[in-house]
C-alpha positions in Angstrom: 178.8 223.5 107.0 177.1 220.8 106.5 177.7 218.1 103.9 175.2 216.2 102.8 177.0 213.6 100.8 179.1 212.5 103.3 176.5 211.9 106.2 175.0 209.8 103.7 178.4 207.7 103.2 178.5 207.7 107.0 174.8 206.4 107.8 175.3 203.6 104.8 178.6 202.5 106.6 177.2 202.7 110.6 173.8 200.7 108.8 176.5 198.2 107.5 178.2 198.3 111.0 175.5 197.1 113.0 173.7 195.1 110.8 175.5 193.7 108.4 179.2 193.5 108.9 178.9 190.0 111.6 177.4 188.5 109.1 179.6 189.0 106.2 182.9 189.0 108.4 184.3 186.3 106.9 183.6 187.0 103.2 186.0 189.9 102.8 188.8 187.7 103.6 188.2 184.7 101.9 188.2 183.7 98.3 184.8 182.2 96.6 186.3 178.6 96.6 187.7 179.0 99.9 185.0 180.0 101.9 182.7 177.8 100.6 185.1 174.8 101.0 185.2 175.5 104.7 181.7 175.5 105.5 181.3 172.5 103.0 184.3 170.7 105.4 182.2 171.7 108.4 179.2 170.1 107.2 180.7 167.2 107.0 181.7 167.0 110.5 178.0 168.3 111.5 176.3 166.0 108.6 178.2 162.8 110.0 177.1 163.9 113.9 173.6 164.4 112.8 173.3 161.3 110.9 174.7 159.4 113.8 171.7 160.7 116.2 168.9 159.9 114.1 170.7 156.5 113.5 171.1 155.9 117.0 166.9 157.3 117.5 166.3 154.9 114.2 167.4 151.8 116.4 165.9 153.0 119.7 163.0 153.0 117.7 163.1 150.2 115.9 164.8 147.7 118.9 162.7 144.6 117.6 164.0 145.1 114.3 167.2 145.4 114.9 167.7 142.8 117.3 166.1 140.8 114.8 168.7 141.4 112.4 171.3 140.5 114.9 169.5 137.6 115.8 169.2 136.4 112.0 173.1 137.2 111.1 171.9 140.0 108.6 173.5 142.4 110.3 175.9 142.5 107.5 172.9 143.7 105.1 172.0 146.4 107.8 175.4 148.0 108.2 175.5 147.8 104.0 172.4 149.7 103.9 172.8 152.1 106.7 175.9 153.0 104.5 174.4 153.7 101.6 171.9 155.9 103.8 174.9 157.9 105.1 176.6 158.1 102.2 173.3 159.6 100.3 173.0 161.4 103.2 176.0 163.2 103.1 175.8 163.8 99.3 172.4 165.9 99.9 173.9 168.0 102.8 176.9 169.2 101.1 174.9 170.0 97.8 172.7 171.7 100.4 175.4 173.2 102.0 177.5 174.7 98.5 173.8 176.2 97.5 173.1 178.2 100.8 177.1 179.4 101.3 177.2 180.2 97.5 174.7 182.2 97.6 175.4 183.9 101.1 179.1 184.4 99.7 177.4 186.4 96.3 175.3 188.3 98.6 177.7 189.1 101.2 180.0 190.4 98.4 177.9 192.6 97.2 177.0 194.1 100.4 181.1 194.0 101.6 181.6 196.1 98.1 179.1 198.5 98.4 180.5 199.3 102.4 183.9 199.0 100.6 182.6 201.8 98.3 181.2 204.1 100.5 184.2 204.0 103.0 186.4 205.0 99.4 184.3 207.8 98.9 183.8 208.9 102.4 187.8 208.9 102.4 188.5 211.0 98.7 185.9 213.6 100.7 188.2 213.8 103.6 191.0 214.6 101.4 189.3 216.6 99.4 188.8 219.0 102.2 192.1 218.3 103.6 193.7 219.5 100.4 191.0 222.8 100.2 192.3 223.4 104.2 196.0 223.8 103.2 
């Protein structure tokens, strides 16, 4: 016979399967703080690499500028700017960054306890009817 329940538990959980469970793979086994604070220590590495290519397309661009610079020993000033820059950079990334993981880590939870729900109940079924066999 057919039970209607538990093909629903079992369509919810094959829907989460293919279309959900790569993208919230690493939720389930992290804390809040700690999966955040990985992608926010990845950012940094990809924040500092992407600021370094537009810096080095900035003085491509800007060659009689900078060689100006160099040319009029300010290349002190430059370097102190082009800190700042970075630095402000870097600030807006990472804020950036904790906004979009934070909310992908609530979201992913929820979707991770609702599969997490509908495996539990698929299972109490199965022993449900195990215990009705004997």
């Amino acid at each position: 016979m057919v039970n209607v329940d538990r093909i629903k538990h079992q369509c919810k959980i094959a829907l989460y399967d293919q279309e959900k469970e790569k993208r919230n793979r690493g939720i389930g086994l992290y804390y809040r703080s700690d999966f955040i604070g990985k992608e926010v220590i990845k950012s940094i590495f990809t924040g500092t690499f992407a600021y370094a290519v537009l810096a080095m397309l900035w003085v491509m661009a800007n060659m009689d500028a900078v060689l100006k610079s160099v040319n009029d020993l300010s290349i002190i000033n430059t370097v102190f700017v082009m800190v700042l820059v970075y630095i402000g950079f870097i600030i807006v990334y990472l804020l950036i960054t904790y906004l979009v993981y934070a909310i992908r880590y609530v979201t992913g939870k929820k979707e991770f306890d609702e599969y997490k729900g509908h495996v539990k109940a698929l299972h109490q079924m199965y022993e449900r009817e195990e215990k009705l066999k004997l």
